[in-house]
C-alpha positions in Angstrom: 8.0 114.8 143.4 11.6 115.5 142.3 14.2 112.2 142.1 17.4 113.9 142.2 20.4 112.0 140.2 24.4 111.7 140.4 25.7 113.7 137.9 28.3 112.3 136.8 28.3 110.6 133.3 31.7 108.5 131.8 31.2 107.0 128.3 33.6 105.1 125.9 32.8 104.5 122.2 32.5 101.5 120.4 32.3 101.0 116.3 31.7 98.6 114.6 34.5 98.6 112.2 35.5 97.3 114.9 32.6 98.0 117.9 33.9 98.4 121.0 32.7 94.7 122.3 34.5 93.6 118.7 38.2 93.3 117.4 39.5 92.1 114.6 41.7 89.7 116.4 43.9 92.6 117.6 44.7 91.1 121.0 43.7 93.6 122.7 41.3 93.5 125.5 38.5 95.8 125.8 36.9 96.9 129.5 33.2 97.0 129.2 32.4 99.3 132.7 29.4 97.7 134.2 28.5 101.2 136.5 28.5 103.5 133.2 25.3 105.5 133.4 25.6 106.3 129.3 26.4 103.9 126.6 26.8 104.8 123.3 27.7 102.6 120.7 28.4 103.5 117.2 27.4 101.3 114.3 29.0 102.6 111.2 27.9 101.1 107.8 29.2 101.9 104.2 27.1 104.2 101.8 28.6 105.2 98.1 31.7 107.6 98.8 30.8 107.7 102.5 29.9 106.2 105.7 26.8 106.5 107.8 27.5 106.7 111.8 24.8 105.2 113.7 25.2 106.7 117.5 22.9 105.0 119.0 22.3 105.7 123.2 21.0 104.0 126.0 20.3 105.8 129.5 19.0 104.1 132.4 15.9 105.5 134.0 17.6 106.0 137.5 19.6 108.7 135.8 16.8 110.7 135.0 15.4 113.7 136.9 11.6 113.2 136.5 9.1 115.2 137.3 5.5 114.4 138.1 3.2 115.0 135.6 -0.4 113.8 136.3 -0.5 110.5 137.2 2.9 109.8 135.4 6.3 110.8 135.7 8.2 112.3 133.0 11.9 113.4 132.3 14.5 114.0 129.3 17.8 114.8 127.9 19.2 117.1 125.2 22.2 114.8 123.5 24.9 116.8 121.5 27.5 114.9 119.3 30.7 117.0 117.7 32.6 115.7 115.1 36.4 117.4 115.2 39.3 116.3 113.2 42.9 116.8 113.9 42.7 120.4 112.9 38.9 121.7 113.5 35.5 121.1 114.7 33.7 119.5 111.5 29.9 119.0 112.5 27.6 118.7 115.1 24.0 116.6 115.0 21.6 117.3 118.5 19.0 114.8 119.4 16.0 116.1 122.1 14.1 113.1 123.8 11.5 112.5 126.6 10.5 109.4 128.3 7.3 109.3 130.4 6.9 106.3 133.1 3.7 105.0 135.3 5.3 104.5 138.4 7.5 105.9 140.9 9.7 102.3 141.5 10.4 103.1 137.5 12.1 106.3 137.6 14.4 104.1 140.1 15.6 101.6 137.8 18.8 100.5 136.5 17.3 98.1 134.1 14.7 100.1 132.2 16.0 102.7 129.4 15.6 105.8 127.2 17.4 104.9 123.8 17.7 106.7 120.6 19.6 107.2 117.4 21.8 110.1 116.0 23.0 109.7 112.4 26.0 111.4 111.2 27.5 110.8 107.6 31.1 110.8 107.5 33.8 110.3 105.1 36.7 107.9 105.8 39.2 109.1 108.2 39.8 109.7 111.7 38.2 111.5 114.0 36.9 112.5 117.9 33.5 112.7 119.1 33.0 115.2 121.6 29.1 114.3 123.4 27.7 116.8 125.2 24.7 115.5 127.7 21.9 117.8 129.3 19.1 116.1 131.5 15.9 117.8 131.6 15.2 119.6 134.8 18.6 119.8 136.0 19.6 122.7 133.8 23.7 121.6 134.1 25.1 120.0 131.1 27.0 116.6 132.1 30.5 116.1 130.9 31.3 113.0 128.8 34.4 112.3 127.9 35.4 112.5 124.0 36.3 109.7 122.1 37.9 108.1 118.7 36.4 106.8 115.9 38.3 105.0 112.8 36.2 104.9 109.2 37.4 102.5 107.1 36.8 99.3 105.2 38.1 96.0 106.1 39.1 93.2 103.7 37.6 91.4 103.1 35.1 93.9 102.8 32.1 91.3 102.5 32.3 90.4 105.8 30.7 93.4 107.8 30.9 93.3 111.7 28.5 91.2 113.6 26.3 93.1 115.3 24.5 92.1 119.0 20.5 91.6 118.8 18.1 90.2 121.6 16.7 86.8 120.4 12.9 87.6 120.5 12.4 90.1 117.4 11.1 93.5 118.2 7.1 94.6 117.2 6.2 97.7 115.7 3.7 98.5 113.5 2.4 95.1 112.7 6.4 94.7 111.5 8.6 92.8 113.7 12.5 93.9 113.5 15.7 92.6 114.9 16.7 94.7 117.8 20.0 96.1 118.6 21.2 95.1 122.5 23.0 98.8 122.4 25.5 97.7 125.2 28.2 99.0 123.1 29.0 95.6 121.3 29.5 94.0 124.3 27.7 90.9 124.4 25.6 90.2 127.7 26.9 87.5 129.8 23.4 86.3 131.4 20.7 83.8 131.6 19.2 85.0 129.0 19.6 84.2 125.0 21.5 86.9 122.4 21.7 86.4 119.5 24.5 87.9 116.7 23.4 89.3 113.0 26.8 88.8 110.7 26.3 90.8 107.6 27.4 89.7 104.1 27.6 92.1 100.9 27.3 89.4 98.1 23.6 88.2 97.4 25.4 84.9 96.1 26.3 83.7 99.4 23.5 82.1 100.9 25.4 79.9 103.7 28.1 80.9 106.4 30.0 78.6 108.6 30.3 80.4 112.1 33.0 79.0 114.9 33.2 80.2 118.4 36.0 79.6 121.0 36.3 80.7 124.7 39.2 79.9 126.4 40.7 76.9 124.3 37.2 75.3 124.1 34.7 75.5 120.9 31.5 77.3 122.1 30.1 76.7 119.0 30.3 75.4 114.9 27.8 75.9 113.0 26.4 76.2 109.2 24.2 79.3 109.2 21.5 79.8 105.8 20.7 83.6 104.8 17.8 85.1 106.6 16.8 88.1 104.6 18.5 90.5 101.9 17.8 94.3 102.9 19.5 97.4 102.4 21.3 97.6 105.9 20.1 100.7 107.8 19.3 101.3 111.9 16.3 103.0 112.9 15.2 104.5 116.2 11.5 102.9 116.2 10.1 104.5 119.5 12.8 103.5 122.0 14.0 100.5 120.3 17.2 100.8 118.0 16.4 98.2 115.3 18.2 97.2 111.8 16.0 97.8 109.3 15.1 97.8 105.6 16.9 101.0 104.2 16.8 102.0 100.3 19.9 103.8 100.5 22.2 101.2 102.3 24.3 99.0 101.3 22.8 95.2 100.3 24.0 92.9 102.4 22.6 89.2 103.1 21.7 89.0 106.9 23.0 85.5 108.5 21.4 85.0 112.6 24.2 83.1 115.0 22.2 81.8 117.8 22.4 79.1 120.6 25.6 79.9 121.8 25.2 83.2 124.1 24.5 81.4 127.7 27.3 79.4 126.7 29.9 82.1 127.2 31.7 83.1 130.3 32.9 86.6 130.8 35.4 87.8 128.8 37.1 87.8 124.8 35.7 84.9 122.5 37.3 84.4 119.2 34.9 84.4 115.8 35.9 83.0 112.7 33.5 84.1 110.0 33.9 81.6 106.4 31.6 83.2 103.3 32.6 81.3 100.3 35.9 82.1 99.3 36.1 84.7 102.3 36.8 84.5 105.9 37.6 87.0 109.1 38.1 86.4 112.6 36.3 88.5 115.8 37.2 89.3 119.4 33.4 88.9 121.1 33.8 90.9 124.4 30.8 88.7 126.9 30.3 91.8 129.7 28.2 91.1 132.8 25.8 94.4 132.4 24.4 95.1 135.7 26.8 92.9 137.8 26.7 93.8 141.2 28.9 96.2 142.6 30.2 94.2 145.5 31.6 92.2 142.9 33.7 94.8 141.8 36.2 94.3 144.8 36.7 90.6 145.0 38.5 90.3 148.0 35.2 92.2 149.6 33.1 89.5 147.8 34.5 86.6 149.5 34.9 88.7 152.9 30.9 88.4 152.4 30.7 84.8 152.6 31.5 85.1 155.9 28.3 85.8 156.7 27.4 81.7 155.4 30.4 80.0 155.2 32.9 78.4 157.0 36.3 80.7 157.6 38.4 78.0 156.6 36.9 78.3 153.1 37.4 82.2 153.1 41.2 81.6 154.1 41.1 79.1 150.9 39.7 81.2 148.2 42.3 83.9 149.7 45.1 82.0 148.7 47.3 82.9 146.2 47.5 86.2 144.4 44.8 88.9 144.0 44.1 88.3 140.4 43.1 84.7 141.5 40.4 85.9 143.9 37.9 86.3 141.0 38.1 83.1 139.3 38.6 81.6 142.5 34.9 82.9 143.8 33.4 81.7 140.9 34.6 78.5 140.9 33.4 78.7 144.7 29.6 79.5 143.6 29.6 76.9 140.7 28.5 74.5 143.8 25.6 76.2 144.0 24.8 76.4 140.4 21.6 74.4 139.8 21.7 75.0 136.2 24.7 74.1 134.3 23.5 74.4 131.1 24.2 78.4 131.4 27.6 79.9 132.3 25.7 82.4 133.9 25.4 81.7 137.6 21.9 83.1 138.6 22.8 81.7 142.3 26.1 83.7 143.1 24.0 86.7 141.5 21.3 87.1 143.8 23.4 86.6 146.6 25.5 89.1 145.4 22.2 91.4 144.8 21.4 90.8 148.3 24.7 92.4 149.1 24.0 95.6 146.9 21.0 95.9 148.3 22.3 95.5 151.8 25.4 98.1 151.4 22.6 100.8 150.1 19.9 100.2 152.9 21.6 99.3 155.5 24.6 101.4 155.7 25.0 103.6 158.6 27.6 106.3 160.0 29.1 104.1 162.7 29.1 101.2 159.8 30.1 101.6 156.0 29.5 98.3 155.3 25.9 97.4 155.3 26.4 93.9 155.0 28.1 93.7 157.8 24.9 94.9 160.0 22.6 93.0 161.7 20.0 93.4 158.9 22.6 93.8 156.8 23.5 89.8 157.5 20.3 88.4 157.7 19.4 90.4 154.7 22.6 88.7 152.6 21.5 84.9 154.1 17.7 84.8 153.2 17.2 87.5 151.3 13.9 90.2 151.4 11.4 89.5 154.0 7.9 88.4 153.0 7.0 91.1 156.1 8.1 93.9 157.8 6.6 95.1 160.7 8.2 98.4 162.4 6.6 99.9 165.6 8.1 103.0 167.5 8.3 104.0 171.4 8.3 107.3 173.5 12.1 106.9 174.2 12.6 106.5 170.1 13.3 103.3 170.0 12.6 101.6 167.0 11.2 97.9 166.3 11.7 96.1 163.1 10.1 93.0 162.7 11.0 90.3 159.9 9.2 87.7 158.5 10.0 84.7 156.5 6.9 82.9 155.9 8.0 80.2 153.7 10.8 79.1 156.4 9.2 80.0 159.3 11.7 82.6 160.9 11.2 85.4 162.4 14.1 88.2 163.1 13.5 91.3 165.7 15.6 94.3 165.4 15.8 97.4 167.7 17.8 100.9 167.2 17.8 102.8 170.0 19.5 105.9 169.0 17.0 106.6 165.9 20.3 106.7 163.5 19.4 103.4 162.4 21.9 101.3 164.0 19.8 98.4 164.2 21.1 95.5 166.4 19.5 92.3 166.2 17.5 91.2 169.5 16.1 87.7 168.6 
C-alpha cells in the first residue's frame, strides 16, 4: 500500500548563536511557520579553533512515502547539507535514514517524527547551507531553500544560548538524557511543560538568576543551582536528538529553567541571563507547532463561530482592523478556558481541530468550505461521532447516520448525487 505525499518542502534555519526561536535582543521578530513539513535547527557549539554545527532534523511521518513491508510500514530520506561561502562550495556531509511504523493511522501523522543529526565542523565566518532532501520511494529530490548561518562568539562568551528540552528526560540505554524539542528554537506554546538548558563555561559558577517577561509582565524570577558539568555535545540516540556527555566539547555547567513554559502566550519573551559577574539578554520565540490551519486566516476563524454563536458577537470581534481579529478571537475563547493556569487554550484548539478536520473530510466540489456543510457544521459543534452508520440504495443514495451517545443526539444525512454533498435530513 503506497501513501503518496505533497512534495513540497520550505525550511528556514535557526542557530543557536543565536537559534532561530532566539535573539540576542535584536528586536527583530522571527516567524516560526507552523505548516513546514521540515525543520532543521542548527545548534552550533565552540570546539578549540573551531565550531561544531549540530543540524539536527525533524520530519513528520505524513511526509513520508511508506511502503508496506510485512506487517509494518516503512519509508526514508537521503538528507544532503552544502556548505558554500561567498566564493565556492566548501563541504558537503549526507545523512541516509529509515523509519519503520506498526500501523497505517501512523504513516498519517503530523505529530510523530523521523529526526536525526548531521555534524559539520566549521571555522568562524559566514556562510549558506544549501539542503538537498530525497524521500525514499519517490525517486525526485525535494527543493529546500538555502539558508544563512553566522559562527561566532558572543560576549560574554560564558553565557552560551539556551537551548529548548522536553521536561521528562529521555531513556536510552539504562542512561536518561535531556532531549532536544528540535522545533528550530522555537519554544512550544501548549499544555504541556518545556523546559530551557542555559549553558555556562566557568565550573565556578554554581547559581544563575533567570528572569522572564512577556508583554510588560514577569513570567518568571528565579535562582537556578548547576545541574551537571559535561563536555557539551548532541547526539542522535535512535530518533531522539539529545545533549550529551562529549570528551571533546567545551565544559560548560548545565543550569534547567523550568515552570514557566505554559505560562507563555505566543510570541517574543525577553531572557535575562545573570552568572556572577556576567549577564545577557534573549528573545524566546513561544510558536504554536501544529496550530490549526483555519487559524491561519482569522477573519475565517471567527466566520466559523457562526456555526455556535450569536451573529452579533461575530460583527463584534469584526470590529476594528484586521490585525485585531487574532487577539480579538482569543480573547473571545478565554470564556471557555476552564484552565487558567496554562496560556494555552486547549478549548479554542479542539474546536479549531474540529474545523481542520471538517475542511479535509467534508469538502466538496459544489462547497470549498467543509465547515460550512451539513456535516461539516455538526461536525465543528459536537465534534466526532461515537457512531457512524452509512447504508446505500439502488438509486445511489447515500445514508449517513450519527451518533452521540453521551448526549443523546442523533443526526441523519443523505447525498443523493453520490458526490458527497450530504444534506442534513433530521
Amino acid at each position: 500500500m503506497l501513501k503518496y505525499i505533497f512534495a513540497f518542502f520550505f525550511v528556514s534555519s535557526a542557530i543557536i548563536f543565536p537559534q532561530r526561536g532566539f535573539s540576542k535582543g535584536d528586536g527583530k521578530k522571527h516567524e516560526l511557520n507552523i505548516n513546514k513539513p521540515v525543520l532543521i535547527e542548527p545548534n552550533i557549539v565552540p570546539s578549540d579553533s573551531i565550531y561544531i554545527c549540530y543540524f539536527s532534523y525533524k520530519i513528520p511521518f505524513n511526509n513520508f512515502l511508506f511502503l508496506k513491508d510485512g506487517d509494518n510500514f516503512t519509508g526514508g530520506i537521503s538528507l544532503k547539507l552544502e556548505v558554500h561561502n561567498d566564493k565556492s562550495y566548501l563541504k558537503s556531509q549526507t545523512v541516509n535514514k529509515k523509519i519503520t511504523v506498526g500501523s497505517y493511522d501512523l504513516t498519517n501523522s503530523d505529530t510523530d517524527y523521523l529526526e536525526g543529526l548531521i555534524e559539520i565542523a566549521l571555522k568562524e565566518g559566514s556562510y549558506t547551507i544549501k539542503p538537498s532532501l530525497t524521500i525514499d520511494n519517490l525517486n525526485k529530490d525535494i527543493f529546500i531553500p538555502p539558508f544563512p548561518i553566522e559562527v561566532k562568539s558572543y560576549e560574554p562568551s560564558i553565557i552560551l544560548n539556551p537551548i529548548v528540552i522536553n521536561k521528562d528526560k529521555y531513556s536510552y540505554k539504562g542512561e536518561t538524557y535531556y532531549r532536544i524539542v528540535n522545533a528550530e528554537g522555537f519554544l512550544p506554546y501548549s499544555v504541556n511543560d518545556y523546559n530551557l538548558i542555559i549553558p555556562i563555561a566557568d565550573s565556578s559558577v554554581t547559581e544563575i538568576t533567570v528572569k522572564i517577561n512577556q508583554n510588560g509582565k514577569e513570567i518568571l524570577n528565579q535562582a537556578n543551582t548547576s545541574a551537571e558539568w559535561i563536555g557539551l555535545g548532541i547526539s542522535d540516540l535512535e530518533n531522539a536528538v539529545c545533549i550529551t556527555n562529549n570528551a571533546d566539547g567545551p565544559r560548560v555547567n548545565l543550569f534547567i529553567v523550568d515552570g514557566f513554559s505554559t505560562k507563555l502566550d505566543e510570541g517574543i519573551s525577553k531572557i535575562t541571563v545573570e552568572a556572577g559577574e556576567a549577564e545577557k539578554e534573549f528573545e524566546i520565540n513561544s510558536g504554536w507547532l501544529n496550530k490549526p490551519r483555519t487559524l491561519i486566516n482569522p477573519e475565517f476563524a471567527i466566520r466559523i463561530l457562526e456555526h455556535v454563536t450569536p451573529g452579533e458577537e461575530i460583527s463584534e470581534l469584526m470590529d476594528g482592523d484586521e490585525e485585531d481579529y487574532y487577539k480579538n478571537l482569543k480573547s473571545y475563547w478565554e470564556k471557555f478556558d476552564s484552565n487558567k493556569e496554562t496560556a494555552f487554550n486547549e478549548v479554542m484548539n479542539e474546536f479549531y481541530q474540529r474545523a481542520d478536520y471538517a475542511v479535509s473530510e467534508f469538502s466538496t466540489p459544489n462547497n470549498r468550505d467543509g465547515t460550512n456543510t451539513d456535516r461539516g457544521k455538526i461536525y465543528v459543534k459536537y465534534g466526532k461521532p461515537d457512531e457512524v452508520q452509512r447504508s446505500y440504495s439502488e438509486k445511489d443514495n447515500t445514508i449517513e447516520i450519527w451518533l452521540y451517545k453521551n448526549i443523546n443526539k442523533r443526526f441523519m444525512f443523505s447525498d443523493k448525487d453520490g458526490l458527497g454533498n450530504f444534506t442534513l435530513l433530521k
